[in-house]
C-alpha positions in Angstrom: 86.6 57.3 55.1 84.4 59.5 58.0 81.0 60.3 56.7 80.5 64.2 55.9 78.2 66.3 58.6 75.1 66.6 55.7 75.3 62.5 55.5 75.6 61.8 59.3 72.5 64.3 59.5 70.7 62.8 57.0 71.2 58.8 58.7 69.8 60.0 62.2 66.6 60.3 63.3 65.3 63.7 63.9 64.8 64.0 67.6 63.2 66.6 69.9 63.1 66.9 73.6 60.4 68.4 75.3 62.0 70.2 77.9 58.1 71.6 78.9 56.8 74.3 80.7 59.2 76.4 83.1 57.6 76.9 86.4 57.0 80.5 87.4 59.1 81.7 90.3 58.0 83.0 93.4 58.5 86.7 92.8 59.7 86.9 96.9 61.7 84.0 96.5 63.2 85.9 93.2 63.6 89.1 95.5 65.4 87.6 98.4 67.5 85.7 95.7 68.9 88.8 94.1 68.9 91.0 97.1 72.1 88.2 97.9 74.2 90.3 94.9 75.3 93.5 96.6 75.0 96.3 94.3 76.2 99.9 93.7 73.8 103.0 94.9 73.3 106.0 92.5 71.4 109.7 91.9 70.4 109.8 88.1 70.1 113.8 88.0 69.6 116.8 86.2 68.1 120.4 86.0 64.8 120.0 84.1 63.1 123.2 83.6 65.1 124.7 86.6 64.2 122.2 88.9 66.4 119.6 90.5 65.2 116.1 89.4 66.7 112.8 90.5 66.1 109.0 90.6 67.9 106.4 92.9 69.0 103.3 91.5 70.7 100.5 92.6 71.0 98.6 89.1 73.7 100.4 87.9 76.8 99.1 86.3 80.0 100.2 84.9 82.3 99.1 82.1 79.7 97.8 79.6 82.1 99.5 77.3 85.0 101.4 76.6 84.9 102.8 73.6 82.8 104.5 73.3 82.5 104.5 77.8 79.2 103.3 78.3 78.1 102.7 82.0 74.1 101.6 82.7 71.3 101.7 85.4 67.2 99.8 85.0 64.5 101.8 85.7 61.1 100.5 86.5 57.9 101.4 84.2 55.9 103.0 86.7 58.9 105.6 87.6 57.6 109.5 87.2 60.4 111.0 87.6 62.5 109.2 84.9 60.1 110.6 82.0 61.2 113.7 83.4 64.9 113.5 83.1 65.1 111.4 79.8 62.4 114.1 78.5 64.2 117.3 80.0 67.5 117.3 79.9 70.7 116.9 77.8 72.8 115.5 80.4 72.5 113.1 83.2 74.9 113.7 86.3 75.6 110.0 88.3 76.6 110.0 91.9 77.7 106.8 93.1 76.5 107.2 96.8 78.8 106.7 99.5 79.7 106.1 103.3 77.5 108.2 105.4 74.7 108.9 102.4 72.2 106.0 103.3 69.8 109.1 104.3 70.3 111.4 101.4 69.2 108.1 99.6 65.9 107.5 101.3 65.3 111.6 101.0 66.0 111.6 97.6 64.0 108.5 96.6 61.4 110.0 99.0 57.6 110.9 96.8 57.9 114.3 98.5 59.2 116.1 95.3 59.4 119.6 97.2 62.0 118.3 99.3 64.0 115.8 98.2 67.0 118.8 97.5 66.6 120.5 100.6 69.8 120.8 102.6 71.6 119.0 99.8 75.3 119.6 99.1 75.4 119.5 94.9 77.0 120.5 91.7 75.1 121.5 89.0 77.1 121.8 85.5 76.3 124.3 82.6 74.6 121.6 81.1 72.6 120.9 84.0 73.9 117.7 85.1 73.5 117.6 88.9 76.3 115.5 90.8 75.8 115.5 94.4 79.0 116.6 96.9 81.1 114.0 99.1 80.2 110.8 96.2 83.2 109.1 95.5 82.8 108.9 91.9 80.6 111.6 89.8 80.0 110.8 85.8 78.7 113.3 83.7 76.6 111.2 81.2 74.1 111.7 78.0 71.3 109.2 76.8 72.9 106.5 74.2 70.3 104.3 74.3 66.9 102.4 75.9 65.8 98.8 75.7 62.5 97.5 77.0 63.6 94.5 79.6 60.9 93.0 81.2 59.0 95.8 83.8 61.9 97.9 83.6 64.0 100.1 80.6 67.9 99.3 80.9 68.8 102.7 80.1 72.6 102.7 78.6 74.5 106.3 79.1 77.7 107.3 77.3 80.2 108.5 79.8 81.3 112.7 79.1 83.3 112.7 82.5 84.8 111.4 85.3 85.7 112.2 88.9 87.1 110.3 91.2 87.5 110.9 94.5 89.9 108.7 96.0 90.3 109.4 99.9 90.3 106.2 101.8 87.3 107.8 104.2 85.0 108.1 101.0 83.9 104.8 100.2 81.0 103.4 98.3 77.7 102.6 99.7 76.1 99.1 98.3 72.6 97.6 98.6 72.6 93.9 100.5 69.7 92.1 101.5 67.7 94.8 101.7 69.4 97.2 103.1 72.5 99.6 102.7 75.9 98.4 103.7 79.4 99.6 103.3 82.2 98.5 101.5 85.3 97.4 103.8 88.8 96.3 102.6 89.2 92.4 103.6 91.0 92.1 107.4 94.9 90.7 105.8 95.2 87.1 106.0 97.8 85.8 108.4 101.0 83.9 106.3 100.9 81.0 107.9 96.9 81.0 107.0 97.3 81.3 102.9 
C-alpha cells in the first residue's frame, strides 16, 4: 500500500535551496529590453477647474476585464499633472493616439503647460472628459482603483464609453525602441510560401 503525503513528508529530509541574492539589472539594459515590446500611445485627460489637463502614456492596456470593462495605464511618482486629474475630475477621457499624432504627443507631454492645447482638435464631454479628435478609439473612463508598483501607480479605470473609429487611414500609433512607429497590416504571404 503507497504511503500517505503526511508520512512521505515526514520520512524526508527537510531541504532548502539557497537560490541567493538576485543581481541588480542594469536599469539601461532594463530600458532597451522593454523598449523591444511595442506599446499603445494615449492622452489621460480632463477639465480640471476649467483648464485642459492631460498626461501621455504609453503603458496602457486594454481588456484587464470585462465585467465590469476595466482598461489600465502606469504613471510615474514624480508626475504633476496626474495629482491633478485623479484630484480634479470625475471623469478621465483616453485617446489612443494615432497615424499622424507623433507631434500632438511630444506637445502634449511638453512641461509647457500654457500650451500644450493650443491648436488642438478635442472633445470635451459634460462631465469634462476631454477626448482628442482624429484618435481611433476614445474611452470615456472614471477612477476604479490605484496600486503602488514599484516608482509608478498602475492606475485601473472602469470603462463609461466607447468609440471606435474604424477607417482604414486612422490607425494606431505604438512606442518601439524609443520612438513612435505605426501599425501596418502584414504584406499577404504568397500560397506556395505557407
Amino acid at each position: 500500500m503507497p504511503a500517505s503525503a503526511p508520512a512521505l513528508a515526514a520520512e524526508a529530509p527537510a531541504t532548502s535551496v539557497d537560490v541567493g541574492t538576485p543581481t541588480p539589472l542594469d536599469p539601461l539594459r532594463l530600458r532597451r529590453a522593454f523598449a523591444e515590446f511595442p506599446q499603445g500611445v494615449v492622452t489621460v485627460a480632463a477639465e480640471v477647474d476649467g483648464t485642459p489637463e492631460a498626461l501621455i502614456a504609453s503603458t496602457f492596456t486594454v481588456g484587464v476585464s470585462l465585467d465590469p470593462p476595466l482598461v489600465t495605464f502606469a504613471v510615474q511618482h514624480t508626475s504633476s499633472t496626474w495629482p491633478r486629474l485623479r484630484d480634479g475630475a470625475g471623469r478621465l477621457g483616453i485617446s489612443v493616439l494615432g497615424r499622424g499624432q507623433h507631434g500632438l504627443c511630444r506637445q502634449i507631454a511638453s512641461k509647457d503647460r500654457a500650451s500644450r492645447f493650443d491648436g488642438v482638435a478635442r472633445s470635451t464631454g459634460d462631465d469634462g472628459a476631454i477626448t482628442l479628435d482624429g484618435s481611433p478609439l476614445t474611452l470615456t473612463t472614471r477612477i476604479h482603483d490605484q496600486v503602488t508598483a514599484g516608482d509608478h501607480d498602475i492606475v485601473v479605470l472602469e470603462v463609461l464609453d466607447v468609440s471606435v473609429d474604424e477607417q482604414e487611414a486612422v490607425r494606431p500609433l505604438v512606442f518601439h525602441r524609443s520612438e513612435f512607429a505605426q501599425v501596418h497590416a502584414p504584406e499577404p504571404v504568397p500560397d506556395g510560401d505557407r
